[in-house]
N, C-alpha and C positions, 0 to 999 in steps of 0.2 A: 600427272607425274606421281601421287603422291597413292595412287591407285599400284601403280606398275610398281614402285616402293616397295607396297604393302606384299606383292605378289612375289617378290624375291626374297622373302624374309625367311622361311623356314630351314633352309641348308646355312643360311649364317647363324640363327638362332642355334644348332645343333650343334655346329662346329666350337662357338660362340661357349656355352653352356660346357661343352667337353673340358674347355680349357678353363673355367671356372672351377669342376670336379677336379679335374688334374693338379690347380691350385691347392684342394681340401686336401688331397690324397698326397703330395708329397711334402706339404707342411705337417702334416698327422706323425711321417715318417720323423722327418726331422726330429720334432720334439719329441721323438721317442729314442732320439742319437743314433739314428740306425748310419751308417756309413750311405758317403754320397755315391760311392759304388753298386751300395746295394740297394739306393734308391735310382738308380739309372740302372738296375737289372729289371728290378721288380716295376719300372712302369714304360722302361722299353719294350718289357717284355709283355705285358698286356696291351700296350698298341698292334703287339706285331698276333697278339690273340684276334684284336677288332678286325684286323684287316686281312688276316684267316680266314673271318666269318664273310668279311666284304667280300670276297673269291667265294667261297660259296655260297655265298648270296647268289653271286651270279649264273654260278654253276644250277641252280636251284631256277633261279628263274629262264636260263636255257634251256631245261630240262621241259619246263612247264611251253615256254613257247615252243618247242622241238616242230620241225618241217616247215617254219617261215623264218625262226631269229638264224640270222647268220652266225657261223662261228667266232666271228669277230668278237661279239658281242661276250663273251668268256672274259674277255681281255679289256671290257670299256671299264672308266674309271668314274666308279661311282661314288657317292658321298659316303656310305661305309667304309668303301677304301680311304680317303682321305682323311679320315675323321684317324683311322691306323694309323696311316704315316703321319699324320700332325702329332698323336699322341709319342710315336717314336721320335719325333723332332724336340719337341717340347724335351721329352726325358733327358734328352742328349745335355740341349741348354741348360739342361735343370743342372746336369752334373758337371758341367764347366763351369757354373756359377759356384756349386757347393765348394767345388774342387779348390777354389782357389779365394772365396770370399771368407773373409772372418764373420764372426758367429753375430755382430753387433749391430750391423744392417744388412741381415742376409735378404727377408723379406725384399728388402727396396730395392738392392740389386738385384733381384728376383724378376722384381716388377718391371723395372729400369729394361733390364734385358729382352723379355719378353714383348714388351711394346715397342723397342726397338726392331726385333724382328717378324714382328706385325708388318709392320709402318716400312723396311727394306722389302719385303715379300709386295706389297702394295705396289709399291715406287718399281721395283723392277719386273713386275706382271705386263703392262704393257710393250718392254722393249724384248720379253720370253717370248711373246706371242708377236711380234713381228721381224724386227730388223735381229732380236743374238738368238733365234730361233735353234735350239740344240737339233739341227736338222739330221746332225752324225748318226744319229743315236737312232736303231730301231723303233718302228713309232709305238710299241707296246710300251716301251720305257720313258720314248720324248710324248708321251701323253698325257705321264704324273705330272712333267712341268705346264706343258703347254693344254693338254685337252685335245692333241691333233689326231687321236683314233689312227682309224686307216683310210681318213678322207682327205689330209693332203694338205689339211689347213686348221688350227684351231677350232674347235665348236663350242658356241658358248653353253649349250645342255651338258655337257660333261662339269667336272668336277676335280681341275689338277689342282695343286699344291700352290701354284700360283695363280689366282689369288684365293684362296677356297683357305689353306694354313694358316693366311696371315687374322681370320675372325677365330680360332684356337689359339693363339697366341696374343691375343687382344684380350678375350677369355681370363688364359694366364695371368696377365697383367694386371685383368681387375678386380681377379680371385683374391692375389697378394696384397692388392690394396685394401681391400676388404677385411683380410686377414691380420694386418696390422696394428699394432698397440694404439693407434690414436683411431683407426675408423673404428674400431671394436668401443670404446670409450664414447664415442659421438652415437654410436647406435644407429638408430634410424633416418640421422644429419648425416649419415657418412652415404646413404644410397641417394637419398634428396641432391646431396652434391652429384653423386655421379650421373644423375639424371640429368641434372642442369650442368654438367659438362658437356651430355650427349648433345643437348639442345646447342650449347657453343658448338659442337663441331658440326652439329649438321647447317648453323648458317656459315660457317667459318667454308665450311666445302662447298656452297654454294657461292660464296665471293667469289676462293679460287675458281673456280669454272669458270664464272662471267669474267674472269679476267683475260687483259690484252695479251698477257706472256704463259706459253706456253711449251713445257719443258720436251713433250717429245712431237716427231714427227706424226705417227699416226695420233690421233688421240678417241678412243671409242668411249664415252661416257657409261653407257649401260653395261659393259662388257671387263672391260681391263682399267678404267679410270681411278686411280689413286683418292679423288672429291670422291666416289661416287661408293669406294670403300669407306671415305669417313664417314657417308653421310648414313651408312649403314650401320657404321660402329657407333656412331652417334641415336642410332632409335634404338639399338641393342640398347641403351643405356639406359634411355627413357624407360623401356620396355621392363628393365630388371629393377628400376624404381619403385614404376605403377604395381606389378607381382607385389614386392616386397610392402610397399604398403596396402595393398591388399590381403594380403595373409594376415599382414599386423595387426591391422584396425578393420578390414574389410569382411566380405561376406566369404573369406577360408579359414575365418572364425568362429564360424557356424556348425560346422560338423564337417558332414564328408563332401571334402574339395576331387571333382573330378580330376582335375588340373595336377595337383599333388599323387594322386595315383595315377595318372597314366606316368607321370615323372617317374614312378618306383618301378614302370617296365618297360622303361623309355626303349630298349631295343628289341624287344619281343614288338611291339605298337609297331613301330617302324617297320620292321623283318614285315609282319603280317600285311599292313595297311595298302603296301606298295603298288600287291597283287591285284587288290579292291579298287587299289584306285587308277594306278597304273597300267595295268596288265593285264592279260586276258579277260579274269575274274570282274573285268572291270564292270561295276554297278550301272554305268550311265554310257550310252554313249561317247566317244571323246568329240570332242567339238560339234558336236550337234542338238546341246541344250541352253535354255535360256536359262537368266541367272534365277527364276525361283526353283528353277528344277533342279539346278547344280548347287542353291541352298540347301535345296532338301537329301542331297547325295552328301554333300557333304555334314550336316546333324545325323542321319543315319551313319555313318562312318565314325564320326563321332561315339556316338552311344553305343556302336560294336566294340567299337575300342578299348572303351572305358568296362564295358562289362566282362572283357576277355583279361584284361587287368588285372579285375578282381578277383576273374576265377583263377588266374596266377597265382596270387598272394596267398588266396587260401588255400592252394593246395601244395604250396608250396612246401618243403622238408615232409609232405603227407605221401609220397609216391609211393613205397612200401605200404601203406596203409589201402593204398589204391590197387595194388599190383593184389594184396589178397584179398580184397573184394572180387576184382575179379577173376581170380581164380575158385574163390568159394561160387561165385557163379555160377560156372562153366562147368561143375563139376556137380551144382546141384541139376543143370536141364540135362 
């Protein structure tokens, strides 16, 4: 069980992580009085950037498979795109909250809210993808809810809004906690707590499961189960603890944390990795390695990542600098 766990962590870690930054990014605002107008433009409006890129992601990776991917494929809904619309979701919330909350516990209704609509997004994943299935709806559109593509039924490879949103909005939640006049004062007790919250809910969602009463008809645990998203928001927790005291006291006190730089081009990494690992370009076989070979795929992958990272960084604000190197080139052969 706690293998197959492990195995589904990286598209919540993402989504998870967004809504953390989103947190940073529209608290920064605030305390600088910016209207909550203008913070529901300004981070509406770089979701609806993300999810720009997520379309042509696809477009890019259509391009690349061309004479086997089907056209459809333009149109599937991938974790780029979602990570979009959660960020335009979020913004929305963010600005119904500012709109109408006094300045004295804005945070907490911040937080309040957004966990709330985590935890709704969870609870009605299961009954989107069966029995109130938006079937009306062209499936390019009923895809962001459900995941249904153009095969006639939910797929759990995809990546709709339900439940994919509700780990950005969980995110949210423990960004604001975070951000907080009392966990800023507790320091390094405030992430310990929410580690040992994680660990309460991942056995707290394990009761519910084993339990006699259960609220819907279908119930798929790996797929659409409400347990099965706490038990994920619950290692997300653990997960941003162990980081956190590792950077603190740990060995990203050393010097250069790989970990910390691939974080500064966390979508350049991803854009790139997909193709390596996913896609054509792919390095290994798909399903036809044993696990030292698919270690070794994967540290390769690894240390590509990490070095293309850094050739980001430094050349980063340097592309003018780049552009007449090579032109003095070109002009000396």
């Amino acid at each position: 069980m706690w293998s197959q766990l492990g195995g589904t962590l990286p598209a919540p870690l993402f989504l998870f992580l967004a809504g953390i930054s989103f947190a940073l990014v529209v608290d920064k605002l605030r305390q600088k009085g910016v209207p909550a107008s203008q913070v529901a433009h300004a981070t509406i409006g770089r979701g609806a950037e993300i999810l720009g890129l997520g379309l042509l992601f696809r477009l890019q990776e259509f391009l690349i498979a061309w004479g086997w991917s089907p056209w459809s494929d333009l149109l599937r809904v991938d974790v780029l795109n979602t990570i979009g619309i959660s960020m335009m979701l979020m913004g929305v919330l963010c600005w119904i909250v500012l709109r109408f909350n006094s300045r004295a516990h804005t945070r907490l209704a911040l937080g309040i809210s957004a966990a709330g609509a985590g935890l709704t997004i969870s609870l009605l994943t299961p009954l989107l993808w069966t029995s109130w299935r938006p079937q009306w709806m062209p499936w390019p559109l009923e895809s962001y809810i459900d995941g249904v593509h153009n095969l006639g039924e939910p797929q759990a490879w995809l990546f709709p809004i339900f439940p994919w949103a509700g780990f950005a909005f969980m995110g949210l939640a423990v960004g604001f906690f975070l951000l907080g006049d009392g966990a800023r004062k507790r320091g390094a007790a405030s992430f310990v707590i929410a580690g040992a919250g994680g660990i309460g809910l991942i056995y707290l969602a394990r009761w519910l499961d084993a339990s006699t009463v259960q609220l819907y008809r279908t119930y798929d645990f790996w797929h659409t189960s409400p347990n099965f998203f706490l038990i994920r928001v619950g290692m997300l927790l653990v997960i941003l603890a162990v980081v956190y005291l590792w950077c603190r006291w740990g060995a990203g006190q050393w010097g250069f944390s790989p970990f910390i730089q691939l974080g500064q081009t966390s979508l350049l990494v991803y854009w790139v990795h997909i193709e390596f690992v996913y896609g054509r370009l792919s390095i290994l076989p798909k399903r036809a390695v044993d696990i030292p070979a698919a270690s070794l795929g994967l540290l390769t992958v690894f240390i590509s990542m990490v070095l293309l990272s850094v050739l980001r960084t430094r050349l980063k604000g340097r592309g003018s600098e780049a552009m007449a190197w090579f032109h003095r080139t070109v002009k000396a052969s």
